[in-house]
C-alpha positions in Angstrom: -104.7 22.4 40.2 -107.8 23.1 41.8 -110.1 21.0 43.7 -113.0 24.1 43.5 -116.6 23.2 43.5 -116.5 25.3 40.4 -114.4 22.5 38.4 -115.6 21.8 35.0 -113.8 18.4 34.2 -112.2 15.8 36.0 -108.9 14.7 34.0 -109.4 10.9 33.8 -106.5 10.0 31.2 -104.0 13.0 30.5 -102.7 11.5 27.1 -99.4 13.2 25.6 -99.8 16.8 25.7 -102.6 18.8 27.0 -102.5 22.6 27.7 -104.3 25.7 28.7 -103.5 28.6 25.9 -105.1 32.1 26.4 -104.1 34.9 23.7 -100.5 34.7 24.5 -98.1 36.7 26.8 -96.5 39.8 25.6 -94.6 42.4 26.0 -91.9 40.2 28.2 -89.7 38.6 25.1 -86.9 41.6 26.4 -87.2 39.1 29.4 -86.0 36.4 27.7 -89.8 35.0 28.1 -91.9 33.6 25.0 -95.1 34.4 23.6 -96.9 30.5 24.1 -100.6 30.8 23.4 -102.3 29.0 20.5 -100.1 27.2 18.0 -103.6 27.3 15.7 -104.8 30.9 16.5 -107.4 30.2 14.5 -108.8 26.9 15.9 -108.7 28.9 19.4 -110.3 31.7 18.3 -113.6 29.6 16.8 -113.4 28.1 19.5 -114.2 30.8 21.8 -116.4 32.2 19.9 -118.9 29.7 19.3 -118.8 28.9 23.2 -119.8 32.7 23.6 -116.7 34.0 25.6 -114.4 37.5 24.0 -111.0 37.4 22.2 -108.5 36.3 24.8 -110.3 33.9 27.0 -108.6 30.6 27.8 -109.0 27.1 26.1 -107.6 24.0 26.0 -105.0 22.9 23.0 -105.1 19.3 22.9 -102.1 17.8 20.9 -102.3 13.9 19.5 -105.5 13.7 21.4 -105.5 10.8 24.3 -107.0 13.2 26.9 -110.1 11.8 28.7 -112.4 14.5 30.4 -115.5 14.1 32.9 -117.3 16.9 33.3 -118.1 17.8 37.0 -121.2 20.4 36.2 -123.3 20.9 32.9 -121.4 22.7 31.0 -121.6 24.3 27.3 -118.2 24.1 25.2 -117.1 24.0 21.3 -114.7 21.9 19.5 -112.8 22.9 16.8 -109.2 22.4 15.4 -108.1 18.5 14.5 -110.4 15.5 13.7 -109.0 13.7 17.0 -112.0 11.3 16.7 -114.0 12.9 19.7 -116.4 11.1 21.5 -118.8 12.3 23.8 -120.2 9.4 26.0 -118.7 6.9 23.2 -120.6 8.4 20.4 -119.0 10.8 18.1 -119.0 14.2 18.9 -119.8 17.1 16.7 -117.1 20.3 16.3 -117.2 23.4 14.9 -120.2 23.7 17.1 -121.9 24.5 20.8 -122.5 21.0 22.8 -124.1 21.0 25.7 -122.7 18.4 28.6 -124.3 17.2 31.5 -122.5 16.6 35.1 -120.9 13.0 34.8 -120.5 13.1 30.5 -117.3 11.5 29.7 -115.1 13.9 26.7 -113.1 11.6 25.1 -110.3 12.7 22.8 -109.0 9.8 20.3 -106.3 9.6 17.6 -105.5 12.2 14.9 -107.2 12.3 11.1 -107.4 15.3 10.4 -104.8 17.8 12.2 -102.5 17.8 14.9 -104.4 20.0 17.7 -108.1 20.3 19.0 -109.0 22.9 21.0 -112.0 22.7 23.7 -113.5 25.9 24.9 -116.3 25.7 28.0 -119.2 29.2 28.6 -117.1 31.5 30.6 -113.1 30.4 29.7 -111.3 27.9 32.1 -109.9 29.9 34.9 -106.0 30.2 36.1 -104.4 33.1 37.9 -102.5 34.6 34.9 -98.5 34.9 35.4 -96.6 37.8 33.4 -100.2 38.8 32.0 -101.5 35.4 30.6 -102.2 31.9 31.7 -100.3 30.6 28.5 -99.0 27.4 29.3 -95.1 27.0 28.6 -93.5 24.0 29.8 -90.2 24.8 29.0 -90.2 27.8 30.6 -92.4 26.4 33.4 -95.0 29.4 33.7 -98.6 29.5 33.0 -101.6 27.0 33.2 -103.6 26.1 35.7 -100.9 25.7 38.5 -98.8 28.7 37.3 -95.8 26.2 36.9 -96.5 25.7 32.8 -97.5 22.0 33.9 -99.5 20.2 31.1 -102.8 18.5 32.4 -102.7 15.2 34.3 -104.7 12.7 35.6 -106.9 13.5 38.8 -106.9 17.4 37.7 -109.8 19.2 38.3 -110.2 22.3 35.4 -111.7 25.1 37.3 -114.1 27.6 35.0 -115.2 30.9 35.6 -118.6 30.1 37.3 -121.5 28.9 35.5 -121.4 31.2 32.7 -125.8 31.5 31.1 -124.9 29.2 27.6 -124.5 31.1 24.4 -127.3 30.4 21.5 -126.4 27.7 19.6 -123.7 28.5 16.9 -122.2 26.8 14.2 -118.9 28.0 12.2 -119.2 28.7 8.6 -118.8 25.8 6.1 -115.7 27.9 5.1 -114.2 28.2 8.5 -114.2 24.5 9.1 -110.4 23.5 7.5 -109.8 20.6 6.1 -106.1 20.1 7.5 -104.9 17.2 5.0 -105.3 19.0 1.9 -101.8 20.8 1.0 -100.8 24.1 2.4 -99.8 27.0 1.1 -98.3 29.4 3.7 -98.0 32.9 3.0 -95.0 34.1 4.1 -93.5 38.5 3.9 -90.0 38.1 2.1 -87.5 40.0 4.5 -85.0 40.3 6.6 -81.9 38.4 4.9 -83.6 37.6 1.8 -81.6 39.5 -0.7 -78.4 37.3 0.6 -80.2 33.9 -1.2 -78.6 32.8 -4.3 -81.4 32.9 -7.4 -81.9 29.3 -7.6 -82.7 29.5 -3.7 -85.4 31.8 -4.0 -86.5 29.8 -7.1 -86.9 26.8 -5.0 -88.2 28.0 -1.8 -91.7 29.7 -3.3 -91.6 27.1 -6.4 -90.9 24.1 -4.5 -92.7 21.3 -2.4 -91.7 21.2 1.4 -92.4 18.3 3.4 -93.0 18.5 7.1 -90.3 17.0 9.1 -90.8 14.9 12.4 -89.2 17.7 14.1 -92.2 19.7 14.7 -93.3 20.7 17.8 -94.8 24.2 19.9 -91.3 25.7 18.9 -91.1 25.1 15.4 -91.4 23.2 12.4 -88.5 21.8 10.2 -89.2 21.5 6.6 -87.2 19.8 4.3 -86.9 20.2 0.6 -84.0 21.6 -1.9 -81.3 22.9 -0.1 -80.8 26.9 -0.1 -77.9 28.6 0.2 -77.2 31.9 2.0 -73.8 34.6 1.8 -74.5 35.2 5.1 -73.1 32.5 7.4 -74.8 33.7 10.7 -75.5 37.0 12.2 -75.2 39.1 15.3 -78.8 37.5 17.0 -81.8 39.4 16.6 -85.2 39.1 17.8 -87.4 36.5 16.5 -91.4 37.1 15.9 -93.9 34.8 15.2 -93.8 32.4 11.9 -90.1 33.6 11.3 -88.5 31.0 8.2 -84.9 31.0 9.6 -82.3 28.8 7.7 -79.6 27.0 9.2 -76.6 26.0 7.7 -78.0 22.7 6.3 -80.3 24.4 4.2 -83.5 23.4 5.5 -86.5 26.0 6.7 -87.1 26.0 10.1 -90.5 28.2 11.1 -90.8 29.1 14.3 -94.0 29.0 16.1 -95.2 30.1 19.9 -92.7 28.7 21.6 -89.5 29.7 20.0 -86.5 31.4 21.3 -86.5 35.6 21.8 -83.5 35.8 19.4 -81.1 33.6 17.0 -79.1 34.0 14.4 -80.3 32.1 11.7 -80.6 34.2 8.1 -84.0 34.3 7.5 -86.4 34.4 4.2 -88.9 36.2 6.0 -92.2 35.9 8.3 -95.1 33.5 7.8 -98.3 35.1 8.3 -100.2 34.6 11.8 -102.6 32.3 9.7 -100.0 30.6 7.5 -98.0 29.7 10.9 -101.5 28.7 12.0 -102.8 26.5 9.5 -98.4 24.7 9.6 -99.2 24.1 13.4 -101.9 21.3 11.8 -100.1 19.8 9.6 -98.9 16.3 10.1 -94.8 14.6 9.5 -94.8 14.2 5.8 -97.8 16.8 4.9 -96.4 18.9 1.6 -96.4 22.6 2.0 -95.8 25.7 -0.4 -94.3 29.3 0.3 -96.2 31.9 -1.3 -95.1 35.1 -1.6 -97.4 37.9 0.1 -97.3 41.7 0.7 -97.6 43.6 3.7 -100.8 45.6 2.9 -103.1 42.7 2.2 -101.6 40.4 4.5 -102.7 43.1 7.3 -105.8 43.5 5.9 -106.7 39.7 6.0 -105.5 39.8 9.6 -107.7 42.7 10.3 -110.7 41.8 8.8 -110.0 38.0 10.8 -109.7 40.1 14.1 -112.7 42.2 13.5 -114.8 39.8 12.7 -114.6 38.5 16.0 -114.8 41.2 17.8 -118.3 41.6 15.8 -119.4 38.3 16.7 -118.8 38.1 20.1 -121.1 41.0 21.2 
């Protein structure tokens, strides 16, 4: 990572999990490569916004908090995402937001309250040399970030931006935009795929039930577990596997999958969550409950569109 004059942070303390997300990378799963980007699209994309820089630009993701930034130039950034009890020079510091930091402020990033993952945008987007299209960091895969090598930060890094980038007005998200992670979710999900191979009382429980978030969770996927459901189909010949896919092993138990999953498997499925619903999961903490709720096609995409357009109103 770089040692540029035009590093916006110094790492101090790395804490657990730390990474640079842009959009994503596509059009490579028939490479055997991943999506990665944002596991909370719509964090990232706040984020962004309300430090002034277009859809795509890179952030960071910070999971269970513990990072500790300094920054190395003023700098104007936004925090959104998780309640990881941010500081800013030891007094609290205020998401959803624009903040303005001078050279030597100290960004520190505490445990979580509300949420799983923050997300830390600077004027002008963090800067990496993208690999396969995108600096997505993937640490399994080892590919994207700042080094190229999908290496989360560490301490001693130096986070090079794109210049000194003029600040954006001052903005603040909507009331509505700001989530409150610990209430309970309900996930929209498109019945599909092997659906119609569920016994009744399976599809019964899985949109009537509570699900409970297991301790399995992580960039991959998330293992709920609830009433067991039972399939006819024992396993399949494997097949590609898309964002928020609700595949079900032979236990019974949901497994979504989220940025970082595999490009196939051979799991039945019930069908897809939403980008949003597998957005607002990627919050939630071990033991958070969480509904299915059944969704159609045409105003699922027209949520999604109107989310995507809005943006691209806002950031011009």
């Amino acid at each position: 990572m770089s040692n540029s004059e035009l590093n916006g942070f110094r790492v101090a303390r790395a804490g657990p999990l730390a990474l640079l997300q842009d959009a994503g990378r596509f059009g490579v799963r028939h490479l055997g490569v991943t999506q990665g980007g944002p596991a909370d699209l719509h964090a990232w994309a706040w984020a962004n916004h309300l430090a002034g820089n277009p859809w795509g630009a890179a952030a960071l993701e910070i999971t269970f908090g513990g990072l500790v930034l300094v920054a190395e130039q003023d700098l104007t950034l936004a925090l959104t995402g998780a309640d990881l009890s941010i500081t800013c020079n030891r007094q609290p510091a205020p998401r959803w937001r624009t903040l303005n930091l001078r050279a030597g402020d100290t960004l520190a990033f505490g445990t979580p309250s509300n949420g799983l993952r923050a997300y830390l945008a600077v004027a002008g987007g963090f800067r990496s040399d993208p690999v396969l299209g995108s600096a997505a960091c993937v640490v399994r895969e080892q590919i994207g970030g700042f080094d190229g090598q999908g290496t989360p930060l560490r301490e001693g890094d130096g986070l090079p931006v794109n210049g000194t980038a003029a600040p954006p007005a001052q903005r603040v998200a909507p009331h509505s935009e700001q989530q409150d992670y610990r209430r309970p979710a309900t996930l929209d999900l498109l019945p599909g795929a092997q659906i119609a191979s569920f016994t009744g009382r399976s599809l019964f429980d899985a949109f009537n039930a509570d699900w409970q978030v297991d301790q399995r969770a992580d960039r991959m996927g998330v293992r709920l577990t609830g009433p067991k459901l039972q399939c006819s189909v024992g396993s399949l010949v494997s097949e590609g596997i898309s964002l928020g896919a609700v595949q079900v092993p032979p236990d019974g138990q949901p497994i979504a999958l989220l940025n970082e999953r595999q490009t196939i498997g051979g799991y039945p499925r019930l069908g897809n969550l939403t980008p949003l619903a597998a957005s607002r999961l990627a919050q939630c903490m071990p033991g958070q409950t969480v509904r299915f709720r059944a969704a159609g096609i045409d105003r699922t995409l027209q949520q999604y569109r109107q989310f995507r357009e809005g943006f691209g109103r806002l950031s011009h």
